[in-house]
C-alpha positions, 0 to 999 in steps of 0.5 A: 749626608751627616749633619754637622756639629758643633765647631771645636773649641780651638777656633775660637778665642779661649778668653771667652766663656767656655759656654759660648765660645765653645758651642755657640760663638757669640749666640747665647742660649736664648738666641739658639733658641730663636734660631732653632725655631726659625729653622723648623719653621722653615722645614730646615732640619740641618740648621735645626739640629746644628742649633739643638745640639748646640743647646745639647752640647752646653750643658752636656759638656760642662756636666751641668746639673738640671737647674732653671738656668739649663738652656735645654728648659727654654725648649718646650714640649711642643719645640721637641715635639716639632724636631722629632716629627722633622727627623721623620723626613731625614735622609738617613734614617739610621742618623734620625735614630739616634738624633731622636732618642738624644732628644728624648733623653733630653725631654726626661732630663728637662722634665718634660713628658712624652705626648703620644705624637713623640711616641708616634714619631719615634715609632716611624723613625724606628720602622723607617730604620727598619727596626722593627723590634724597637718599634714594636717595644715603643708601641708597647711602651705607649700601651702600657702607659709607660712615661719612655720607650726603652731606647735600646743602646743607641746614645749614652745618657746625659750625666745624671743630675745630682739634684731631683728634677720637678717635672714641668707638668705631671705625667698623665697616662697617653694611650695609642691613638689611631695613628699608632695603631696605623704606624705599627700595622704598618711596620708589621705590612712593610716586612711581611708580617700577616698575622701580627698585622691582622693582631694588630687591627683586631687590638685597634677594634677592640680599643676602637670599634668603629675603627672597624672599617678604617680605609688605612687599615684595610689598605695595611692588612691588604699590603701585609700579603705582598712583602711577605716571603711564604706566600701560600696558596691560601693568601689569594682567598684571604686577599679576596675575603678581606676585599670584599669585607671592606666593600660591604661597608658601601664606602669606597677607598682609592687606598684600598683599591691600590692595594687590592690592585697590588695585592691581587696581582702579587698573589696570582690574579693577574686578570682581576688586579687589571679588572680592578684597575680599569673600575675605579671610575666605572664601579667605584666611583673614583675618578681619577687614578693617584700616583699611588695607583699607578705604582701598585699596577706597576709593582704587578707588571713587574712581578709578572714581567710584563716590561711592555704594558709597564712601558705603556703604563709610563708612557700613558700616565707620565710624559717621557719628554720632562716627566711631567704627568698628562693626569695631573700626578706631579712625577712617579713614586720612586717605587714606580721608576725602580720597578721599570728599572727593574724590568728594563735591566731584567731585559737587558735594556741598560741604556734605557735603565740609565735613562730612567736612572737620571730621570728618577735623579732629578725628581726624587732622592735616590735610595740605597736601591735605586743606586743598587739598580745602577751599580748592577749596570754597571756590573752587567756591562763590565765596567768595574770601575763605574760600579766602584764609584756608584758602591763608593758612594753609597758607603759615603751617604750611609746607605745600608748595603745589602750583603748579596751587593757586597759579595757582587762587588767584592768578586768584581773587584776580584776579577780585575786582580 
């Protein structure tokens, strides 16, 4: 769902002032400002952005040149700070890209400079884009200490000032955190790329010695081993390296566990990714499973096939009647609902995939693949038309459609002709 913008300047009076009739009714900038912040108080994204744009649009619109009197100052860092961290939550990640370099353009033109949290949030807006050049080049740009990312032809820049602009504060040099560091190992995890993962946590050492035995980083270069496409003999015994490096610290981590369940299963060793789901309490000293480790020995039920111990897992962790978990966990991940989707529709069981379907509806928000899932039921039952629907649907709440759902669909349509 798009958020809205402003309302246009016929529905308005024309006797009023194009800066306010246009863009704000009878809010004046300070007052937008107020609202905006009441918005994000209120975790609010949608208002949030309707009134910053608003801000936006008043200046941009009357080609204004950066002054005292620009509404755009009456924000400060920590105002445009909050918006970007709110668009890391945005249900269209592509939307959130470009609503986030419009804010950081408006940063520069206000003289306002880029702390290392907008740098950070950037970074994951840009990885949950599934860009992950431009994720990688604002890394870069933090490292070097360079005051902007390189926002790469997303957005058109405001006009430019005709007058110098005094910077609110004097730029001083941000270095990656660790968080930064986490973001990009995570981005690299995520898409397969082991080796610029394991670079990664190596410049973090150096940058950071006793980030050498961070629980994130570990669980992050476990995780690089299960996206991967070229997967080698060799991956197990590095899985089995990096494991056991971890426990010589003596600290016990559920995040490592979870990945070193998933890892270990993905890789091939199914009988130790269960041994070391069954020892958590017993060897580790964790009592108690997340719903973060029920979803990595999902994934490994999945990968091996295994849809009757991945039904027992459910059953065990999660009641089947309101979906509420016997443990204590809130609901499945919905990684966890796809994966026994997943399972389910591979064993021709699309009853049962419609029923986890409307149970992953109404507790989280469906992504372009579980929609993908359901549209292959469809598919598989012969119902064009419900798929249709379903297709038509993601094309309207923006989802990125992968191009073998495209073709399936295009040949659908096809056989009815």
């Amino acid at each position: 769902m798009s958020l809205p913008s402003a309302p246009s300047h016929g529905l308005l009076p024309r006797r009023r002032p194009a800066s306010l009739s246009k863009f704000g009714g009878n809010e004046k900038p300070a007052s937008l400002v107020g609202a905006l912040r009441l918005a994000l108080s209120n975790s609010d994204v949608r208002v949030a952005w309707t009134k910053y744009k608003q801000l936006h649009s008043f200046t941009h619109n009357l080609n204004q040149s950066p002054s005292t009197n620009d509404p755009t100052l009456l924000l400060s860092a920590h105002d445009h700070a909050r918006l970007l961290a709110a668009l890391t939550q945005h249900l269209r990640p592509s939307v959130a890209v470009v609503h986030a370099e419009m804010i950081v353009l408006n940063m520069k033109r206000a003289g306002i400079p880029l702390d290392v949290r907008d740098f950070n949030n950037l970074i994951l807006i840009y990885a949950r884009n599934e860009d992950l050049r431009s994720a990688v080049e604002t890394f870069d740009a933090l490292l070097s200490q360079k005051p902007l990312p390189p926002l790469r032809n997303r957005v058109s820049t405001l006009p430019p000032p005709t007058t110098p602009i005094t910077p609110i504060s004097p730029f001083r040099p941000v270095v990656p955190n660790l968080r930064s560091f986490h973001l990009l190992m995570s981005a690299y995890a995520h898409t397969g790329r082991v080796s610029e993962t394991a670079a990664t946590f190596n410049h973090l050492t150096k940058l950071y010695p006793t980030a050498a035995n961070d629980p994130t980083a570990y669980s992050l270069l476990l995780t690089s081993y299960t996206t991967t496409s070229r997967r080698t003999p060799q991956d197990l015994a590095h899985v089995s390296t990096l494991f056991d490096a971890f426990n010589s610290f003596g600290t016990p981590d559920r995040r490592v566990l979870d990945a070193a369940v998933r890892a270990f299963g993905v890789c091939g060793d199914l009988p130790r990714a269960h041994t070391l789901f069954r020892s958590y309490d017993s060897v580790y000293g964790i009592p108690q499973y997340s719903v973060d480790s029920i979803d990595a020995y999902m994934s490994v039920l999945e990968v091996h096939g295994d849809m009757e111990a991945a039904e027992s897992l459910y059953v065990r962790f999660f009641s089947p009647t309101n979906n509420k978990s016997k443990y204590n966990l809130g609901f499945p991940l919905a990684a966890t609902f796809k994966s026994l989707m997943r399972l389910n529709l591979a064993a021709g069981n699309l009853d049962r995939v419609k029923q986890l379907f409307g149970e992953y509806k109404e507790t989280q928000l469906v992504d372009a693949q579980g929609m993908e899932i359901l549209l292959d039921v469809w598919l598989t039952e012969g119902n064009v038309e419900e798929a249709d629907k379903v297709y038509e649907e993601m094309q309207v709440l923006g989802y990125k459609i992968r191009s073998e759902t495209v073709k399936k669909m295009e040949r659908a349509r096809d056989s009815l002709m």
